[in-house]
N, CA, C and O atoms as CSV, one atom per row, in Angstrom:
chain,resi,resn,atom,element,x,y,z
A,1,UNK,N,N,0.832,-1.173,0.000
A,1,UNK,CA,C,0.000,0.000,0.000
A,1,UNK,C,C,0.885,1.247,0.000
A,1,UNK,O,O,2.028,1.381,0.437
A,2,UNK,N,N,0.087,2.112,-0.590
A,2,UNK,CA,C,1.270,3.321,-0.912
A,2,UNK,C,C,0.305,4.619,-0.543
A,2,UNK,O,O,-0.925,4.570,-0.577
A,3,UNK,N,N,1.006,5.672,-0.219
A,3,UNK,CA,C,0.334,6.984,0.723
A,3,UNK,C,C,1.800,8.168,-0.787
A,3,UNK,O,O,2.955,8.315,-1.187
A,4,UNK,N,N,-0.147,8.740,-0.939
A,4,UNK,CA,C,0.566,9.711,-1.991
A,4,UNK,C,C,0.908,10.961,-1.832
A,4,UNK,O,O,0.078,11.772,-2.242
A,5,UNK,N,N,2.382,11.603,-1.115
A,5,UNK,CA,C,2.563,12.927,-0.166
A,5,UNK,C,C,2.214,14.185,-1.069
A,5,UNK,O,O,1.803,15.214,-0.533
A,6,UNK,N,N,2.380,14.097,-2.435
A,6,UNK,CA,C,1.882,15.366,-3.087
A,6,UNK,C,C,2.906,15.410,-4.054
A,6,UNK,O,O,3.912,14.723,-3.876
A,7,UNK,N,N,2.796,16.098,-5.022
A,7,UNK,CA,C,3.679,15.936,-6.554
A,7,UNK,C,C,3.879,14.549,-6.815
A,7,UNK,O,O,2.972,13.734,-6.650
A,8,UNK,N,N,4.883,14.274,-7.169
A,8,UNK,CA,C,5.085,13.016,-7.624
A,8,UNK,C,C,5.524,11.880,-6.690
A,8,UNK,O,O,5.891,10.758,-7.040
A,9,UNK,N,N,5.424,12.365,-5.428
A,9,UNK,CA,C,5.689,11.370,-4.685
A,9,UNK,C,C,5.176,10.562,-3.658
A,9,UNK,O,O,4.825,11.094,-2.605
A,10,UNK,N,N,5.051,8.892,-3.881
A,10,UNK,CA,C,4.468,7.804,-3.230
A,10,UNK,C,C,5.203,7.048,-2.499
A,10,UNK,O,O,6.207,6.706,-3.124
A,11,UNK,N,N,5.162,6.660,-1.526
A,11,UNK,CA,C,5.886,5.740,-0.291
A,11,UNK,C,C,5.011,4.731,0.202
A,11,UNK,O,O,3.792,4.731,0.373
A,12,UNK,N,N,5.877,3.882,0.390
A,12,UNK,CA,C,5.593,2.619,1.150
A,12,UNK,C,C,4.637,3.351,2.361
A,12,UNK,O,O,4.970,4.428,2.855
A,13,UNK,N,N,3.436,2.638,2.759
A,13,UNK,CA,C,2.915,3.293,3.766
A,13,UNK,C,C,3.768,2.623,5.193
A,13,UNK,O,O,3.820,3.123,6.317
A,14,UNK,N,N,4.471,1.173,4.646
A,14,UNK,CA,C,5.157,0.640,6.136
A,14,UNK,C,C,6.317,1.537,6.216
A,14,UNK,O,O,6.783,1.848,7.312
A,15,UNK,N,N,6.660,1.839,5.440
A,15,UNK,CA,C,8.132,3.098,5.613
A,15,UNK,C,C,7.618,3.925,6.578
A,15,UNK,O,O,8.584,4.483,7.100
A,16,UNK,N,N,6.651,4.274,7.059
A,16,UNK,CA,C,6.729,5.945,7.648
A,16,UNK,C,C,6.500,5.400,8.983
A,16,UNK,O,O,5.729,4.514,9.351
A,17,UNK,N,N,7.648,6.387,9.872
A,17,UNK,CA,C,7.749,6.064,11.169
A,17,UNK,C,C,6.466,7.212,11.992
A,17,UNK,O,O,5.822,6.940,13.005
A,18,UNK,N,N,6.400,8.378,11.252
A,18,UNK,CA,C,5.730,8.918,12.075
A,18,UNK,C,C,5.321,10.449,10.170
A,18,UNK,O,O,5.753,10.557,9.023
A,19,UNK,N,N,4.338,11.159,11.031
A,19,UNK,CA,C,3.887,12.182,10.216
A,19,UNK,C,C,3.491,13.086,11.209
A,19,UNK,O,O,2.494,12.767,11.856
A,20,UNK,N,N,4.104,14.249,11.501
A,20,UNK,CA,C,3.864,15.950,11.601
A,20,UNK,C,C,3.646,16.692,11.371
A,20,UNK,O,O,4.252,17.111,10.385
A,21,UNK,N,N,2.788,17.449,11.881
A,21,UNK,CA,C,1.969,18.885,12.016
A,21,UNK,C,C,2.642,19.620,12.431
A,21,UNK,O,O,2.760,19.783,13.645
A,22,UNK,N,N,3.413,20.417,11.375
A,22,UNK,CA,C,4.520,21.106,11.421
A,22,UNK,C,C,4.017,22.520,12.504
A,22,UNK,O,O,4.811,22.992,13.318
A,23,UNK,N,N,2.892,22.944,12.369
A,23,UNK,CA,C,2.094,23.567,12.860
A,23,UNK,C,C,2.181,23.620,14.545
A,23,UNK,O,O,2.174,24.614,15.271
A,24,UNK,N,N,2.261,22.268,14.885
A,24,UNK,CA,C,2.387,22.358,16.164
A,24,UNK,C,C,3.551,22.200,16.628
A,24,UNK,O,O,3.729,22.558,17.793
A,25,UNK,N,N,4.694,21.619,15.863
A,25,UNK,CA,C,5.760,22.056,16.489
A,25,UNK,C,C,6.537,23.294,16.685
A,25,UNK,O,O,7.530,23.563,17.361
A,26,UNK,N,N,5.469,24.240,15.557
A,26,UNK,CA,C,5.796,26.074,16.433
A,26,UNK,C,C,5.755,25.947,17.638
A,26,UNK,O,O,6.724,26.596,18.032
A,27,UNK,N,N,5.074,25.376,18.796
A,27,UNK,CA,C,4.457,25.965,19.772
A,27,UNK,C,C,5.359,25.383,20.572
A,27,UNK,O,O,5.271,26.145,21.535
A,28,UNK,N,N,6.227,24.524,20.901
A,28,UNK,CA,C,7.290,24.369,21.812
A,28,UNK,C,C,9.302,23.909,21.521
A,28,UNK,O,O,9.876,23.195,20.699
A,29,UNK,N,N,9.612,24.466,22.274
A,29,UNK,CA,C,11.287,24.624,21.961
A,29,UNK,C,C,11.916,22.961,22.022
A,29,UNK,O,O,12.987,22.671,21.488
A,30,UNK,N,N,10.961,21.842,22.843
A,30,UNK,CA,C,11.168,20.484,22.561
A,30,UNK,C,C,11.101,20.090,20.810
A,30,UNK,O,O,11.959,19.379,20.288
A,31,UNK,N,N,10.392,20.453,20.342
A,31,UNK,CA,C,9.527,20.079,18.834
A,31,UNK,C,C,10.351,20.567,18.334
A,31,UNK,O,O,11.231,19.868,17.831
A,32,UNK,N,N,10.407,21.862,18.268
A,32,UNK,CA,C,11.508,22.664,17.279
A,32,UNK,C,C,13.187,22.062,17.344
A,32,UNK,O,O,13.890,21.860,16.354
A,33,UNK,N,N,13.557,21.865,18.676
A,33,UNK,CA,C,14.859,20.879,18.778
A,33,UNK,C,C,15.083,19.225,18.126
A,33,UNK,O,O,16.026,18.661,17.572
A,34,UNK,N,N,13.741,18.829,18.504
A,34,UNK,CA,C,13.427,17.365,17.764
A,34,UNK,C,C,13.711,17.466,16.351
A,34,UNK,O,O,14.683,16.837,15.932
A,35,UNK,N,N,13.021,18.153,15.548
A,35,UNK,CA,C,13.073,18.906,14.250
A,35,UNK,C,C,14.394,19.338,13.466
A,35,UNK,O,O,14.686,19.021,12.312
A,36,UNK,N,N,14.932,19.921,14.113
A,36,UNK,CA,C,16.089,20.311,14.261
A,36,UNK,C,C,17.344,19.162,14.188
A,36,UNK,O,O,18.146,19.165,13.253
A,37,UNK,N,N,17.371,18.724,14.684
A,37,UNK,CA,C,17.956,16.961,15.343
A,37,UNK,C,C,18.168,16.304,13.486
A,37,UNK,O,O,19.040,16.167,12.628
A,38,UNK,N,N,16.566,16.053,13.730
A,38,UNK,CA,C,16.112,15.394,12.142
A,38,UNK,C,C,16.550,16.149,10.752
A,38,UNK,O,O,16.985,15.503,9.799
A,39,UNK,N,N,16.412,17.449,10.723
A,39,UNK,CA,C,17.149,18.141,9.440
A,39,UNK,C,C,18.650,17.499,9.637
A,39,UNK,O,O,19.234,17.009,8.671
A,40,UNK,N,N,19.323,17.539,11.138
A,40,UNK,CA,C,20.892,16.797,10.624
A,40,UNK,C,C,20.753,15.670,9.881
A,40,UNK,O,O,21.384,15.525,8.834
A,41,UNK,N,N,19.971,14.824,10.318
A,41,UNK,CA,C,20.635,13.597,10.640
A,41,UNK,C,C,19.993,12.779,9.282
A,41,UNK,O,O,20.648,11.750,9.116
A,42,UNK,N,N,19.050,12.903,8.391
A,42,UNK,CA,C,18.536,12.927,7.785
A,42,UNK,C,C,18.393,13.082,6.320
A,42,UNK,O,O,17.877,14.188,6.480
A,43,UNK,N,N,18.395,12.933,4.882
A,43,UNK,CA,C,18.024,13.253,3.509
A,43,UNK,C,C,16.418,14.107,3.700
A,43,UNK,O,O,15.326,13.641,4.024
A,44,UNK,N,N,16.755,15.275,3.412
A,44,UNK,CA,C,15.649,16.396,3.462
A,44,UNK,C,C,14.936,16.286,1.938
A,44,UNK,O,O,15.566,16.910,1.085
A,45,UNK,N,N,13.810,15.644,1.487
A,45,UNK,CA,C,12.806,15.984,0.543
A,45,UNK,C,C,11.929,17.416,0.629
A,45,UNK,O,O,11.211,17.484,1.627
A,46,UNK,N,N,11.898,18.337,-0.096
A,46,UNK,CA,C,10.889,18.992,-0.071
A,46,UNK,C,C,10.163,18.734,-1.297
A,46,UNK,O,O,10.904,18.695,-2.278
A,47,UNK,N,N,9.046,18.563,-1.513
A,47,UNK,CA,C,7.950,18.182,-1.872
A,47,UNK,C,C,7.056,19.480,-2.743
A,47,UNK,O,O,6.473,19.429,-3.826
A,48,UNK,N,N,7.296,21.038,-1.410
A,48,UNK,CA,C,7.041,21.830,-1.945
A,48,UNK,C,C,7.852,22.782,-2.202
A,48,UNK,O,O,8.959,22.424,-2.605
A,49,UNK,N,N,7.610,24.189,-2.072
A,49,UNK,CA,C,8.827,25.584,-1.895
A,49,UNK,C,C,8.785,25.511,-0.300
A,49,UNK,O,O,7.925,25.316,0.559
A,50,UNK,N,N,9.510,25.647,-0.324
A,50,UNK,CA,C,9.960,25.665,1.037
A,50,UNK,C,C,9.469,26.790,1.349
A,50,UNK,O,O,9.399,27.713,0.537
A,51,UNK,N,N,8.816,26.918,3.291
A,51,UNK,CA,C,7.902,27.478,3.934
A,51,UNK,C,C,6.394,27.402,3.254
A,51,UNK,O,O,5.514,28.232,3.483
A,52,UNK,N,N,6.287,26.558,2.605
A,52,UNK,CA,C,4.879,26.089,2.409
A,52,UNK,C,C,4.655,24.621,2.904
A,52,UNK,O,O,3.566,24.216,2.498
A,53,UNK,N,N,5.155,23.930,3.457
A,53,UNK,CA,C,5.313,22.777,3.689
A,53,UNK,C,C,4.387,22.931,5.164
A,53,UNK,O,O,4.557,23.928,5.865
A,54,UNK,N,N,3.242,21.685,5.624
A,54,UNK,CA,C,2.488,21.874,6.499
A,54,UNK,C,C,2.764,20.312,7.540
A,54,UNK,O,O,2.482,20.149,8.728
A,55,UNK,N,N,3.423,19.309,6.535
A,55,UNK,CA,C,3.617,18.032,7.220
A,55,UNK,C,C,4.888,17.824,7.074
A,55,UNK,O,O,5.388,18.272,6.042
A,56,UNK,N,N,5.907,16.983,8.190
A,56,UNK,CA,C,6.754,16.535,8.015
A,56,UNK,C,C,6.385,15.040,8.245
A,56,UNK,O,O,5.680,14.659,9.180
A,57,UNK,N,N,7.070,14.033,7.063
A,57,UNK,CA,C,6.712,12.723,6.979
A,57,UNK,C,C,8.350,12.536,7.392
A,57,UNK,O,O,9.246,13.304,7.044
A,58,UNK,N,N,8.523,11.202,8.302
A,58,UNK,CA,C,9.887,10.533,8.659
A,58,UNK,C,C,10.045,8.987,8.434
A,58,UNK,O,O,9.195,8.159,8.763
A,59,UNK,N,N,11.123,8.738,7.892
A,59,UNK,CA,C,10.814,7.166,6.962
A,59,UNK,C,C,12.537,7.062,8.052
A,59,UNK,O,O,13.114,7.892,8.755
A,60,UNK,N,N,12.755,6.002,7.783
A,60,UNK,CA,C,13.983,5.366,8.873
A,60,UNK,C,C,15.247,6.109,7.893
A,60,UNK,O,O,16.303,6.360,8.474
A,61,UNK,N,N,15.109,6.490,6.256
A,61,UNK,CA,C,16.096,7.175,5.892
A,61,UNK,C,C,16.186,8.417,5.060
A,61,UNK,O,O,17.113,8.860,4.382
A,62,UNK,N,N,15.218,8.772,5.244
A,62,UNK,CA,C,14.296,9.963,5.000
A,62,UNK,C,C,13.184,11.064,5.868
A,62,UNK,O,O,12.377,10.936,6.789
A,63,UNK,N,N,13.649,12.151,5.020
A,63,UNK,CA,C,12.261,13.438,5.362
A,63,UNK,C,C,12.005,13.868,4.132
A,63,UNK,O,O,12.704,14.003,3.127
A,64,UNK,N,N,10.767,14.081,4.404
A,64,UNK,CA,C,9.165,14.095,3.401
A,64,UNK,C,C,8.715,15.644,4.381
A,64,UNK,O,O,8.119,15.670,5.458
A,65,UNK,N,N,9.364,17.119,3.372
A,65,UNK,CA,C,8.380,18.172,4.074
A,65,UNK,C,C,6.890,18.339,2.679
A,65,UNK,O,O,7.047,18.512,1.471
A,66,UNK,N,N,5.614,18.211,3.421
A,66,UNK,CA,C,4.742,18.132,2.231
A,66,UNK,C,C,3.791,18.633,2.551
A,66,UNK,O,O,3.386,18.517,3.707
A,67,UNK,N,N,2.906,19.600,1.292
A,67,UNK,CA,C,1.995,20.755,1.246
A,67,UNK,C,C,1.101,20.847,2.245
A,67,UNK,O,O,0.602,21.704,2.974
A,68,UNK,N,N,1.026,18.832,1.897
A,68,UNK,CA,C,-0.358,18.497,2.135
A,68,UNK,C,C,-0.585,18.181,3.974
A,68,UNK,O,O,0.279,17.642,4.664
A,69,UNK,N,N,-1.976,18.676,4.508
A,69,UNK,CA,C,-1.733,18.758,5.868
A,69,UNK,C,C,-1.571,17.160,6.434
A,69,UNK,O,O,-1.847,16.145,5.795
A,70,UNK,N,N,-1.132,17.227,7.582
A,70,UNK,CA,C,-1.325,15.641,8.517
A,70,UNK,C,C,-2.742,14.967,8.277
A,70,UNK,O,O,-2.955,13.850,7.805
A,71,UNK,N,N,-3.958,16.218,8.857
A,71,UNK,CA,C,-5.219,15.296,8.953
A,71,UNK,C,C,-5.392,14.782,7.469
A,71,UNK,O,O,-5.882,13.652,7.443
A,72,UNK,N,N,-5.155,15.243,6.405
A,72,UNK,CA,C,-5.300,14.884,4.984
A,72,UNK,C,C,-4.635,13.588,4.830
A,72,UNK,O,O,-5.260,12.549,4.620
A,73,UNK,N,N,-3.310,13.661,4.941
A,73,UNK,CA,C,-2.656,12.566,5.129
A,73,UNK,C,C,-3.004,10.811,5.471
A,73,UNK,O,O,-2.950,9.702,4.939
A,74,UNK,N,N,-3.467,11.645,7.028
A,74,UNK,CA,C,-4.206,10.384,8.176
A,74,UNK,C,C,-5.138,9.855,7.484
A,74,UNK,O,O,-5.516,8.696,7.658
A,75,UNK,N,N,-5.645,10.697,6.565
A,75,UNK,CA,C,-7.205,9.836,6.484
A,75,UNK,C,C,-6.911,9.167,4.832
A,75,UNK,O,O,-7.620,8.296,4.327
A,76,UNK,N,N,-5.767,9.770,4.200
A,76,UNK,CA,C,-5.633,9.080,3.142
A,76,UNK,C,C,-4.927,7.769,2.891
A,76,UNK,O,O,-4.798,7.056,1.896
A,77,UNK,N,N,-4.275,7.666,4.884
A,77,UNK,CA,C,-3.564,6.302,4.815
A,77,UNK,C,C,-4.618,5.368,4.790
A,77,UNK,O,O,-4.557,4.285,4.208
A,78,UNK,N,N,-5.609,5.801,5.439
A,78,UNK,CA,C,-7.111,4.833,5.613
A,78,UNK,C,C,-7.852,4.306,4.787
A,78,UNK,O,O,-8.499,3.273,4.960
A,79,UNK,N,N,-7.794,5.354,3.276
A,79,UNK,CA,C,-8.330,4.952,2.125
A,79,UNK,C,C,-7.818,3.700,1.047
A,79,UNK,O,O,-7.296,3.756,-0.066
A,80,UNK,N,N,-8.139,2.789,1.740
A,80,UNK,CA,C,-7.399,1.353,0.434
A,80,UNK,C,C,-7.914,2.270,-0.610
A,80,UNK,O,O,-7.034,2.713,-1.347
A,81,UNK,N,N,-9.194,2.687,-0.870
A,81,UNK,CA,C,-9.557,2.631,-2.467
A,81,UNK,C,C,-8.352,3.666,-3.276
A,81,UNK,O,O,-7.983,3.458,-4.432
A,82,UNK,N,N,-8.028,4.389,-2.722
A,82,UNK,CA,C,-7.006,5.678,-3.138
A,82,UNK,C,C,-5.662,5.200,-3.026
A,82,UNK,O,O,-4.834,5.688,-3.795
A,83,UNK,N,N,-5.390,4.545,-2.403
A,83,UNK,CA,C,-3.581,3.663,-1.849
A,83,UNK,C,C,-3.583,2.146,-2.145
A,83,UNK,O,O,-2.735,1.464,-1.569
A,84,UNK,N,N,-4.379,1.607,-2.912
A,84,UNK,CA,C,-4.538,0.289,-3.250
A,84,UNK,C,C,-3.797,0.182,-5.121
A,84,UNK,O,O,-4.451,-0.116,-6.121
A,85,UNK,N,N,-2.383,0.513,-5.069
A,85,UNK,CA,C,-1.686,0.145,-6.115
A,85,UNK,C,C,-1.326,-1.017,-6.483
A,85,UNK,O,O,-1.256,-1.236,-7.692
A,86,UNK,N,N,-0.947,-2.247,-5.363
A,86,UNK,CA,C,-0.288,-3.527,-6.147
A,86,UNK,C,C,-1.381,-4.214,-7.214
A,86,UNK,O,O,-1.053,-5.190,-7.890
């Protein structure tokens, strides 16, 4: 099953360790350090122009910053009919 982040790009939905609401990691100096951490350590995708980016997706060797929000995301991992490629 595959989760489609926006432009041309599709991922394994078992790849993704986690997906962020970039949104809320404004609101504390933990998040923003976590964040921070991950731009090192990490292959940075942007997806969009940068500062338009609303989700950060994290795969074990990858970051995914993408347009598209988290709740959009969440509910599109849910959709077999939309992520049902094999």
């Amino acid at each position: 099953m595959y989760l489609h982040l926006g432009g041309n790009i599709l991922i394994k939905k078992d790849k993704i360790v986690a997906m962020i609401d970039l949104d809320t990691t404004k609101k504390g100096q933990t998040n923003q350090d976590f964040i921070s951490k991950l731009n090192k350590d990490k292959n940075l995708n942007y997806i969009c122009e940068p500062g338009n980016e609303k989700t950060l997706i994290v795969t074990r060797n990858e970051l995914f910053f993408s347009p598209i929000s988290s709740t959009t995301l969440f509910k599109r991992s849910f959709d077999d009919k939309v992520n049902d490629y094999n």
